[in-house]
C-alpha positions as CSV (number, residue, x, y, z in Angstrom):
1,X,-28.2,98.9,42.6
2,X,-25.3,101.5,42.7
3,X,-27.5,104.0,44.6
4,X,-28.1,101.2,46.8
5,X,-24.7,100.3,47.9
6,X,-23.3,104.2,48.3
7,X,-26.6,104.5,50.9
8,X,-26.0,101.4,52.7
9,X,-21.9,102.4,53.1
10,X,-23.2,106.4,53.8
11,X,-25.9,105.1,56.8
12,X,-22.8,102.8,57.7
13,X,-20.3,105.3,58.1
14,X,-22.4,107.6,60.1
15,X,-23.4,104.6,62.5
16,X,-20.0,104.4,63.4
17,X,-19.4,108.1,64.3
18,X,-22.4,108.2,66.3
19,X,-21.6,105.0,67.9
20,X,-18.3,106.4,69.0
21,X,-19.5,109.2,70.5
22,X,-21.6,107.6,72.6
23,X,-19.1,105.6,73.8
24,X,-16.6,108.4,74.5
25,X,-19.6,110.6,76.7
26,X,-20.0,107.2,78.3
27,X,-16.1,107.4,79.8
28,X,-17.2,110.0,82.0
29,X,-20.3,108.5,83.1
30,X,-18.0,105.1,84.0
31,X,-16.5,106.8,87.4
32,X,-16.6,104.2,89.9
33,X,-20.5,104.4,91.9
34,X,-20.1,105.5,95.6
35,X,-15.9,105.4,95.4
36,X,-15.7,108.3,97.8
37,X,-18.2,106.5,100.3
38,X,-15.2,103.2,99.6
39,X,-12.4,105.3,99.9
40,X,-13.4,107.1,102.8
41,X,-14.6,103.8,104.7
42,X,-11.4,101.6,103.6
43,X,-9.5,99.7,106.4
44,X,-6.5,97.9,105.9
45,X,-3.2,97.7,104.2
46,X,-4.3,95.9,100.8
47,X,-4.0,99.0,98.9
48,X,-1.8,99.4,95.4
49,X,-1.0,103.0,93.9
50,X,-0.5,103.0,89.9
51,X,0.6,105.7,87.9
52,X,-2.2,106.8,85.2
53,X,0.4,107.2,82.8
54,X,0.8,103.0,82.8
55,X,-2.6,102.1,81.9
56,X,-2.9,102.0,78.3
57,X,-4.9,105.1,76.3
58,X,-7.7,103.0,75.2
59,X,-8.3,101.6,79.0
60,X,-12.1,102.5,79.9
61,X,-10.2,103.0,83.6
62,X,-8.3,105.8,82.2
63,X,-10.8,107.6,80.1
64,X,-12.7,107.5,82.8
65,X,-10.4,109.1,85.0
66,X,-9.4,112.2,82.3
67,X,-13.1,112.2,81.8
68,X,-13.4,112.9,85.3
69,X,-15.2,116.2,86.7
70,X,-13.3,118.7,89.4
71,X,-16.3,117.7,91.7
72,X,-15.6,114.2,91.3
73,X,-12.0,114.5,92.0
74,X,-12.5,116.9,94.8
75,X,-15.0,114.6,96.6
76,X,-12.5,111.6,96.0
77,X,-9.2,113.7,97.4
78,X,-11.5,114.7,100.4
79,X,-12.2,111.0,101.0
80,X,-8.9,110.2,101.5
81,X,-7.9,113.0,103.4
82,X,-11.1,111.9,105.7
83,X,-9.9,108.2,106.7
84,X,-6.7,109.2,108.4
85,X,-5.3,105.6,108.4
86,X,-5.4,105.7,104.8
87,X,-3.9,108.7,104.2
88,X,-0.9,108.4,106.8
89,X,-0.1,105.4,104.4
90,X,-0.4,107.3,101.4
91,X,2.0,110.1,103.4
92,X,4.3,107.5,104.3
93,X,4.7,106.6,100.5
94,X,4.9,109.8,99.4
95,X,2.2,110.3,97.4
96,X,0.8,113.8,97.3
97,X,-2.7,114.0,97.9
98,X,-3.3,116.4,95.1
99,X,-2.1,113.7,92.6
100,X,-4.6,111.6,93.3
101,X,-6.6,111.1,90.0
102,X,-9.3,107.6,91.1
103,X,-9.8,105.0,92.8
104,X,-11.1,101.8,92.6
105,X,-11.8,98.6,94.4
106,X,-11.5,95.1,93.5
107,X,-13.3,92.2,94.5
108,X,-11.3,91.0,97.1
109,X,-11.8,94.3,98.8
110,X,-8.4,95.9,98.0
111,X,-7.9,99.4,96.7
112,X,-6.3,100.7,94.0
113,X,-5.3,104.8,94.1
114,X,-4.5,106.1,90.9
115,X,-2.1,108.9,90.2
116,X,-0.7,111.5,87.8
């Protein structure tokens, strides 16, 4: 019975590893579908810039973004630079367009730009 209950705990244990690996190579694969395609066709004013650093470590919206490739980022910044409107605004706030870590929209159609 002792053999038993060490096996069950060992096959446990490694469950849990695997499992959280698979979450964490997940993070990446979580960058918002078609947000450069958003970005770059985004009218409007409803738009909110946060600061990565105030979403909390375990937030799947920020492992996603420090997950995020150089091509991912680089198609996002180019989508903003691309819809002048937005990017005057952006300007006008003074946010640098090379601080722009993600995006995302919400449901009501609003935009949120994420920086660093």
């Amino acid at each position: 019975m002792n053999r038993i209950a060490k096996l069950s705990v060992i096959a446990a244990l490694s469950a849990l590893s695997f499992g959280g690996v698979s979450y964490a190579a997940s993070a990446a694969m979580n960058w918002p579908a078609e947000i450069d395609h958003t970005v770059r066709d985004f009218k409007g004013d409803h738009f909110n810039v946060v600061d990565v650093d105030t979403l909390k470590e375990s937030s799947q919206t920020r492992m996603w973004i420090n997950e995020a490739t150089p091509q991912q980022i680089s198609s996002l910044h180019a989508a903003v630079e691309g819809n002048k409107p937005l990017a005057a605004k952006l300007k006008a706030q003074n946010v640098e367009m090379n601080n722009i870590a993600g995006a995302e929209q919400a449901a009501d159609g609003s935009l949120t730009l994420y920086v660093r």
